[in-house]
Every structure is written in C-alpha cells, then in structure tokens.
C-alpha positions in Angstrom: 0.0 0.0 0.0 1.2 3.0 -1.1 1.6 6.4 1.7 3.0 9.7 2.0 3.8 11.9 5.2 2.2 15.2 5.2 1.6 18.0 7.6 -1.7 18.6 7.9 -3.8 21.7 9.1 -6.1 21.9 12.1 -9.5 21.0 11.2 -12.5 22.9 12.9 -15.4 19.7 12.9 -18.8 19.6 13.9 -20.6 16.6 14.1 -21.5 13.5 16.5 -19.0 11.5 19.3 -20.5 7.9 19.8 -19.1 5.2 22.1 -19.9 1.4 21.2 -18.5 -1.1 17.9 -17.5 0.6 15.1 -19.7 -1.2 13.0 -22.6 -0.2 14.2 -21.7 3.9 15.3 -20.2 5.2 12.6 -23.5 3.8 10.2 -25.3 5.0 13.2 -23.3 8.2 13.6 -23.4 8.7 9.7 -27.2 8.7 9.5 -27.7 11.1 11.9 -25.0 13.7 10.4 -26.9 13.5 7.5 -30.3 14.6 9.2 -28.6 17.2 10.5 -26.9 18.6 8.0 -30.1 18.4 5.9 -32.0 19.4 8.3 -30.3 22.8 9.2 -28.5 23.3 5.7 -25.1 22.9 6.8 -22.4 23.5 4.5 -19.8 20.7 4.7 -15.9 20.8 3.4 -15.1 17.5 4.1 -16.9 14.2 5.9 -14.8 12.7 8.2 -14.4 9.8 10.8 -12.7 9.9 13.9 -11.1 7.0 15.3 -10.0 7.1 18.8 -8.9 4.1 20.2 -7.0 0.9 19.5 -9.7 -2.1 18.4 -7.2 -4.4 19.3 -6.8 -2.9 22.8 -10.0 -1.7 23.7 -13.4 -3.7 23.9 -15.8 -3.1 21.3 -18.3 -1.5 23.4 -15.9 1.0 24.5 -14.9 1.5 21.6 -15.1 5.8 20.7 -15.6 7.3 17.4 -16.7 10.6 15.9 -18.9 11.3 12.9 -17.8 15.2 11.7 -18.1 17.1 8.9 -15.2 20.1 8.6 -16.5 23.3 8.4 -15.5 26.8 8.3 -13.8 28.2 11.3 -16.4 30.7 12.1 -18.9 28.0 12.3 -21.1 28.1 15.2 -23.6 25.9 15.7 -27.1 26.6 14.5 -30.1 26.2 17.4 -32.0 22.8 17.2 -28.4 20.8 17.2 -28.9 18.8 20.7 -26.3 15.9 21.0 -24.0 17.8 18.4 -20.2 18.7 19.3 -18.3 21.4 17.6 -14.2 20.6 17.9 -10.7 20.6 16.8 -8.9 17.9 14.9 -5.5 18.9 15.9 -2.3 19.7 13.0 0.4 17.1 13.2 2.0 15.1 10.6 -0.1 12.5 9.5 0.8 9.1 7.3 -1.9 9.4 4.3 -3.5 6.7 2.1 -6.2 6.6 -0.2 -8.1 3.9 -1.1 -11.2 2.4 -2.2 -13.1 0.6 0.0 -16.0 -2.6 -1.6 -18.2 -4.4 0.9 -18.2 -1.9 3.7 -14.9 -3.7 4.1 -13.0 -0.9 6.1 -10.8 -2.6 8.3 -8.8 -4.3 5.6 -7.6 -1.5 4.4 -6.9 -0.2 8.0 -5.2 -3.2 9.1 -2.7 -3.3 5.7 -1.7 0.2 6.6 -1.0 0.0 10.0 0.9 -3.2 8.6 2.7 -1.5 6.1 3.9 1.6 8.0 5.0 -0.8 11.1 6.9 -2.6 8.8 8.8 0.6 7.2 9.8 1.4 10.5 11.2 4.9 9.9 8.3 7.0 12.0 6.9 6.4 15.2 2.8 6.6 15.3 1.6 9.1 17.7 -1.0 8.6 20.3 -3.5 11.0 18.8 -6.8 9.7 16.9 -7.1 8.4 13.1 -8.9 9.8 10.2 -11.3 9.1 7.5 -12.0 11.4 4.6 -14.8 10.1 2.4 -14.5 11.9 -1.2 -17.9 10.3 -2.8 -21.2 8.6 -1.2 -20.1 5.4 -0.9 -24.4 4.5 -0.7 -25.2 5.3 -3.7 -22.2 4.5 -5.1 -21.4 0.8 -4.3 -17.8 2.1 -3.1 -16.2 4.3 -0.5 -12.9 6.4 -2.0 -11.6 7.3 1.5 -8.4 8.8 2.6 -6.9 7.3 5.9 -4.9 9.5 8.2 -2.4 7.9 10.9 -0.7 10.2 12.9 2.9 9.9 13.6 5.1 11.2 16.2 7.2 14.2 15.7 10.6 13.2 14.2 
C-alpha cells in the first residue's frame, strides 16, 4: 500500500462522538449527520471519521468514534443541534493513504496500513486519533474512496 507523510492543518469539525462497535456507530453516527446537515442546511468541506482508540486494545463496546463534517472556522452551531459537538482535529503530521473501499470492508484497508507503516519502520505513530476522509457517497455508489490518516510522532 502506497503512503505519503504530510503535515496537515487543524481541522474545525462539527458533528456527532459515539461510544460502542464501530460497526454499528459510525453507520449510526453517519445517518444522523446526514439529518442534520439536511435538516439545518449545513455547508460541509469534508466528511470525516474519527477513530480514537486501539480495536485491538479496547473492547468493542468502548470503543469511541466521531462522525464530523469540517467546516469553516467561524462556524457556530445553529439552534436545534442537541447531542452535536463542535471541535478541533489537531495539526500534526499524519501518514496518508487513499483507497477504495468494496463491501463496507474498512478494516482491511486499515489493518494493511498500520501493517505496512509498522513494517517501514522509519516513523513512530503518535498517540493522537485516526482519520477518515470520504471523497464520494459510498451509498449510492457501491464504493467508499476514502483517505486514511495515521498520525505519527514528531521526528
């Protein structure tokens, strides 16, 4: 799997934080994003997923995620938005892949890239959460194109 290292921005996100197995909050998390930005006409730059916590470490049912969208930095969140959270994903250097994702199969991919930049060695990763960046619906699509973000420790 192919990467690069980048240094990445702060990213002001507004969205949902949900606690339980992956597979079930982030479809969960997702659907209600999507009410909500619909709902209240919400202008999104990017939808994002926020993993933070090890799966292999931390029982599923503790397991916590957050379901964003990035928005503009003077966002402010509109009335009628209980259970929403308005946040910072912090800068940092990040190791970046993108990838396409069939079968709602996203913990293959996952798993090959942690693989593949344990196995290069060179950079440490950094106790700060993962990203998704979904570039199409995957939905209607049949297919997720996703970017994944790993964050590695300063050099």
């Amino acid at each position: 799997m192919d990467y690069h290292i980048e240094q990445v921005d702060t990213r002001k996100v507004a969205g949902f934080h949900l606690v339980g197995p992956w597979d079930k909050t982030v479809k969960q998390g997702f659907e209600q994003l999507t009410l909500w930005v619909d709902s209240l006409h919400v202008q999104p730059l990017e939808w994002l997923a926020v993993y933070y916590d090890n799966p292999d470490n931390t029982p599923a049912e503790k397991l916590r995620c957050a379901t964003v969208v990035r928005v503009d930095d003077d966002f402010t969140v509109p009335d009628n938005s209980a259970g929403i959270i308005l946040t910072e994903i912090e800068s940092g250097e990040y190791a970046i892949a993108s990838v396409r994702v069939e079968n709602d199969d996203f913990e293959t991919p996952w798993r090959e890239f942690f693989d593949r930049l344990l196995q290069d060695g060179s950079r440490q990763i950094a106790p700060r959460p993962c990203i998704e960046i979904y570039h199409n619906d995957g939905k209607a699509d049949g297919y997720w194109d996703i970017d994944m973000y790993i964050p590695l420790a300063s050099a």
